[in-house]
N, C-alpha and C positions, 0 to 999 in steps of 0.2 A: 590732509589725510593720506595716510601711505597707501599706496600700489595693491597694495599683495592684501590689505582690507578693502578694497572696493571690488578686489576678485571675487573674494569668499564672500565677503556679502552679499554678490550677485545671485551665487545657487543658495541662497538660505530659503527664499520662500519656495524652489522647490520639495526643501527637506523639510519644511514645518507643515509644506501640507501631505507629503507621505508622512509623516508622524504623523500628526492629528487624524489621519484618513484611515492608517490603519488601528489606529488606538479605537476610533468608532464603531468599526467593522466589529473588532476583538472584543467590545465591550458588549453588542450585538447578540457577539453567538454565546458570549461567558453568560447571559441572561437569559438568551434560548434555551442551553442546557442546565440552567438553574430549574426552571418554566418544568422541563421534564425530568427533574428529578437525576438526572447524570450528570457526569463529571464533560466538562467541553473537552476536544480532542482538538482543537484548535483555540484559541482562548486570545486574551488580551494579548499577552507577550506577545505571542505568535504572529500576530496580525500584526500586531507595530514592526516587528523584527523583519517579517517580509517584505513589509511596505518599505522601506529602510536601507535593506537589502538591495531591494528594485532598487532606486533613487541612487545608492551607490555605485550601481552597475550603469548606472545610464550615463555617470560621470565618467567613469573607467573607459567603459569605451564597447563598441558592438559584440563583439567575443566575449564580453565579461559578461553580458546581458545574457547571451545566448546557451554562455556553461551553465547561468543563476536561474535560466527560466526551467533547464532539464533537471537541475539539482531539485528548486520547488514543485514544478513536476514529478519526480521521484516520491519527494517527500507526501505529498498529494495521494498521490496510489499506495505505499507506504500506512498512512491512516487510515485510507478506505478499506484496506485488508485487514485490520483492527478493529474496524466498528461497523464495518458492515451487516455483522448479524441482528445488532439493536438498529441499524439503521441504515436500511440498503441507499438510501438515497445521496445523491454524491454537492449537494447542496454547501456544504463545509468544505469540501475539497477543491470545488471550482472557486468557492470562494477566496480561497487563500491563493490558486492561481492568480484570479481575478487581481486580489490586492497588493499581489508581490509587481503587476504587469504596472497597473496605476500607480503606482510607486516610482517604477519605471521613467513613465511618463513624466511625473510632478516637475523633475526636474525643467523639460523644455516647457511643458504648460502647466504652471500650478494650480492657476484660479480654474480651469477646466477639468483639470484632475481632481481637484477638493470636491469641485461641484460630482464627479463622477462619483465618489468614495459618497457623498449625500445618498446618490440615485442607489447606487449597491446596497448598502445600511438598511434604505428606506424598503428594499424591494425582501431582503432579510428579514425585516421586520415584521412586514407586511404576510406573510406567510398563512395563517389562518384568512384573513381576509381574503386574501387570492385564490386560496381554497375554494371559500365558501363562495366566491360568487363564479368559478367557475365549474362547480360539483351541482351546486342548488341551483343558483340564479339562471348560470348563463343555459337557454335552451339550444336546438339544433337549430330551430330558425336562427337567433342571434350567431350563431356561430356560422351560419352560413350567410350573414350579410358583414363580418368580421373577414370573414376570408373573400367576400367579393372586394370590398372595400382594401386589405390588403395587395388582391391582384391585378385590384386596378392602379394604386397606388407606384405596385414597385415592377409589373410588368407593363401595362399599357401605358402608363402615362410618359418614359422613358423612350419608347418606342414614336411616340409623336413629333413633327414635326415640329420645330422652334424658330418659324419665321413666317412673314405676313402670306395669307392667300386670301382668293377668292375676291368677290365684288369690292373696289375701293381698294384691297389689298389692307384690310382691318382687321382682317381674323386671324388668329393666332394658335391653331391646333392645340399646341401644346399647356399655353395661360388658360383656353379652355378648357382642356383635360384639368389643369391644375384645380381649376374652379370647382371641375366634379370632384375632384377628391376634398377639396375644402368644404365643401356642402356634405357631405358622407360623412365628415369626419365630425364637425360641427352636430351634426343632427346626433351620432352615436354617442359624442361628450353628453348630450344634454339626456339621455338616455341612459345612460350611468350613472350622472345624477339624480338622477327619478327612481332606479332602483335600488341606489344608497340611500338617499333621505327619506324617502316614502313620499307617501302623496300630499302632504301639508307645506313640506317645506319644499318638497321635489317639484311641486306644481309653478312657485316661482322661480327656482331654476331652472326647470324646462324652458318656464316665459321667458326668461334670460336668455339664455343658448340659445331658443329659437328664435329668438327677433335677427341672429347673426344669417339664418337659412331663410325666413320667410316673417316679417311680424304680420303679414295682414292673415297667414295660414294659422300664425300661432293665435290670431285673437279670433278668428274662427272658430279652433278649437276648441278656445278656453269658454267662450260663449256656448260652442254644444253641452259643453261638460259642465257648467252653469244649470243650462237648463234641464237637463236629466237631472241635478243633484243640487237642489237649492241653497243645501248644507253648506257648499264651500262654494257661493258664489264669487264671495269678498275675495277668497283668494284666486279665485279665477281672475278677477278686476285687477288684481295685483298680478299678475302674469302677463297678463292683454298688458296692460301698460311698461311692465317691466322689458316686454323684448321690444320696446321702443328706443329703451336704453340702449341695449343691444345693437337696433339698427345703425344708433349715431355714432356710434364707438367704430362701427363696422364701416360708416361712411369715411370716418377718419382715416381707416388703417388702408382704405382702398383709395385715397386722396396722395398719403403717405406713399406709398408705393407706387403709385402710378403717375401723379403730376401733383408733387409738389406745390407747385404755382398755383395750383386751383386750389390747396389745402389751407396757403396762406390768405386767397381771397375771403375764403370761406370758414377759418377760421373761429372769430369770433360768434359769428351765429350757428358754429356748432355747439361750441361751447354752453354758449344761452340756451339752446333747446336741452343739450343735455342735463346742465342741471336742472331745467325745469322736468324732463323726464325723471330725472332722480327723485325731484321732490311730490311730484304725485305718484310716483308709485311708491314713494315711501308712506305718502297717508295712506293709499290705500292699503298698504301691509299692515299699515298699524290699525288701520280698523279690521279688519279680517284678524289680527291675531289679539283683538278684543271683541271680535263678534262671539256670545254665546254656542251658535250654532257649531257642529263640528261633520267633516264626514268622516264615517266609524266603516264604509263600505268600503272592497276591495279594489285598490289601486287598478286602474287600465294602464299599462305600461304601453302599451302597443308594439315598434321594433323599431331597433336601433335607427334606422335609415328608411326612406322608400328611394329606391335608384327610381326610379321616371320621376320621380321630383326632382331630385339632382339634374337629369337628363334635363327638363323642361325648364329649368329657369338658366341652365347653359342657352339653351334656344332662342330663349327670351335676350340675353344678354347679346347672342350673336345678332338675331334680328335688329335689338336696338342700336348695335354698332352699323350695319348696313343702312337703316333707315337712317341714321341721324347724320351721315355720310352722304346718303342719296339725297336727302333735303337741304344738306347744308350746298352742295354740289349746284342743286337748283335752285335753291331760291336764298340760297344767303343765310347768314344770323340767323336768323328768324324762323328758319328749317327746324335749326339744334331747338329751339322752343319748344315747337309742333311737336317734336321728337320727343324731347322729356316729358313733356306733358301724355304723351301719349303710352310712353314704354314706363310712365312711375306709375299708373296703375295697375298697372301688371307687378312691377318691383321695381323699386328703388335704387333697389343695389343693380340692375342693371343697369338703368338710364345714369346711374353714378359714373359705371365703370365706361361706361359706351364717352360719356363727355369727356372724360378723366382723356381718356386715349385720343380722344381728340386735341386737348390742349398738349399730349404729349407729342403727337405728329405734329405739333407748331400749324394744325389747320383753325386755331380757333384763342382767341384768349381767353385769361383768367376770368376777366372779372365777368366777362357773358356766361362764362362755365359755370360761376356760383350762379348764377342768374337760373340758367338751366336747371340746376339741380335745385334753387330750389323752388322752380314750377314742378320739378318731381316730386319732390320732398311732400309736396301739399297736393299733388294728384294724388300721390302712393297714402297720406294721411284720409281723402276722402273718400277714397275703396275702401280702407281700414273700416272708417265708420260705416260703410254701407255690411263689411264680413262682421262687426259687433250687433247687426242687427243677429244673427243666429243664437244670443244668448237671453235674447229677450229685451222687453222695456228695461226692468231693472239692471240688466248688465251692459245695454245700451249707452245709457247717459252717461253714467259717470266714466267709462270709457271714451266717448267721444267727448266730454267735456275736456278730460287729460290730453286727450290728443290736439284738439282746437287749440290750446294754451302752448302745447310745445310747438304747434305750427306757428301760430302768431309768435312767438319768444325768434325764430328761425327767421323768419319774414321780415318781422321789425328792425332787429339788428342789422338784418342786412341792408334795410332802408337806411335805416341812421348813417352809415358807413358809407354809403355811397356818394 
């Protein structure tokens, strides 16, 4: 194969994804302004031609970029003085910055630039929706735990320290700042599910998302909300067990990221428990969405986040890192036991995270770590069943029955394995 084809070949995928990227864009806004009855002022061509544009500029070289971004800039302002009387809003104008810039780009990253030209499209798209949930839906509360959750995110959590202190030299300011923002963030996903689907379907995503912040909080809830409303028991049972899923998925990504080693021990009896979570909370969705019964009352949304929950299970997490430090320190092995057993009734995800960092400081092995976690696993599963007594007898059993099945499914495996 000659030379001068394996050259050109190289920039081809980043000019098929400024092609395709802005042809979607252009396709976007020519059905926007169909939608409103006008003519687009930026349209298919447009968008492709820019995108294109970019792409070719990025090959040419930094000067070619930088005359092509003033010239579509020009053109930018140009249309906004055009149509601004039917349409003050400069949505089409940034857009077409936006897709001449990613164009740009395609060239050195294409598959990041396509996926960008997605996110642009989908956010075009999305335009009534984003309206309406931040005109109608979102309240001043919500937006004032949107902007806590923002400020902690991109000014505090920056500001933290990113290396060991304090007792043992286990804590890590910063992974814990991270944590609070992972908990805030977590808890406000599941909360924007609840107020897109409503309460039928949003009660099991809640369960979902919450088993990632708290499952033995989430099947508390589900049990209060049970017992006030008999109506959607079933789906409450279906929630309670659904952020079980949740949790193991959560124990994975926190095994994944922290010590490997312990994710391979522990591997297959994650697996086992999780399908076994999948498959009882799949009966119980399926009976909940064959129960007669229905709730016809008004959703409790409640709010995005509570920051002292975030704060408190950071706490938990640091404690459990100190403690299982302090006991393994004194009395061996056998400490990290005491330890998980003792910090997975409280959470799971901590006594996870607290081992995890221990097999990553090389103070402990794997296979005791699976071990560890999973005496938490089945501490944190029999607080579960003591926070399902809040829903009653009837929301009771069939929740701690799902639970009992995935602990055993967790426990066994990891017997057999050993």
């Amino acid at each position: 194969m000659p030379d001068w084809f394996a050259f050109e070949s190289a920039g081809l995928p980043g000019f098929v994804a400024a092609l395709g990227g802005g042809l979607l864009v252009g396709l976007e806004r020519e059905r926007s302004a169909a939608r409103e009855g006008v003519e687009a002022a930026i349209g298919l061509r447009t968008s492709a031609l820019a995108a294109m544009t970019g792409a070719l500029a990025a090959t040419l070289g930094p000067g070619v970029v930088a005359v092509a971004t003033a010239l579509v800039g020009a053109f930018a302002v140009a249309s906004y003085r055009q149509t601004r009387q039917r349409d003050p809003g400069l949505t089409t104008e940034l857009a077409l910055l936006t897709t001449f810039l990613l164009g740009a780009f395609a060239p050195a990253q294409p598959r990041l630039a396509a996926a960008m030209f997605v996110v642009l499209t989908a956010l075009l798209a999305g335009k009534d929706a984003l309206h309406r949930f931040s005109r109608q839906a979102l309240s001043k509360r919500d937006l004032d735990d949107i902007l806590l959750l923002a400020a902690t995110s991109l000014i505090v959590l920056p500001l933290l320290p990113d290396r060991a202190v304090g007792p043992y030299a286990v804590l890590n300011p910063y992974k814990l700042g991270l944590l609070v923002v992972w908990v805030m963030a977590v808890g406000a996903a599941g909360y924007v599910g609840l107020r897109i689907f409503g309460a039928r379907r949003g009660l099991v995503i809640a369960g979902l998302l919450g088993g990632f912040v708290s499952s033995t909080a989430t099947i508390a809830g589900m049990g209060q909300r049970a017992r006030a409303n008999a109506g959607v028991r079933r789906s409450c049972i279906a929630a309670g067990l659904a952020s079980s899923v949740a949790t193991l998925v959560q124990l994975a990504l926190i095994l994944l990221l922290v010590s490997p080693a312990s994710l391979d021990a522990l591997a297959w009896p994650l697996v086992a428990a999780g399908a076994t979570a999948v498959v009882v909370s799949a009966l119980a969705l399926h009976r909940a969405n064959h129960a007669r019964d229905d709730d016809t009352g008004a959703p409790d949304y409640g709010r995005p986040f509570v920051p002292t929950h975030a704060l408190t299970f950071v706490a938990i997490v640091a404690a459990a890192l100190i403690g299982a430090a302090a006991l393994q320190a004194w009395i061996g092995t056998g400490g990290v036991f005491a330890a998980a057993a003792f910090s997975g009734f409280a959470d799971v995800h901590a006594a996870t995270l607290a081992v995890a960092e221990l097999v990553a400081a090389n103070t402990l092995e794997p296979t005791p770590a699976a071990r560890a976690i999973a005496i938490a696993f089945t501490a944190n599963n029999v607080f579960k069943g003591v926070a399902a007594f809040a829903g009653g007898k009837e929301y009771f059993l069939p929740v701690a029955l799902g639970l009992a099945a995935i602990n055993a499914s967790l426990v066994l495996t990891l017997a057999l394995r050993a």
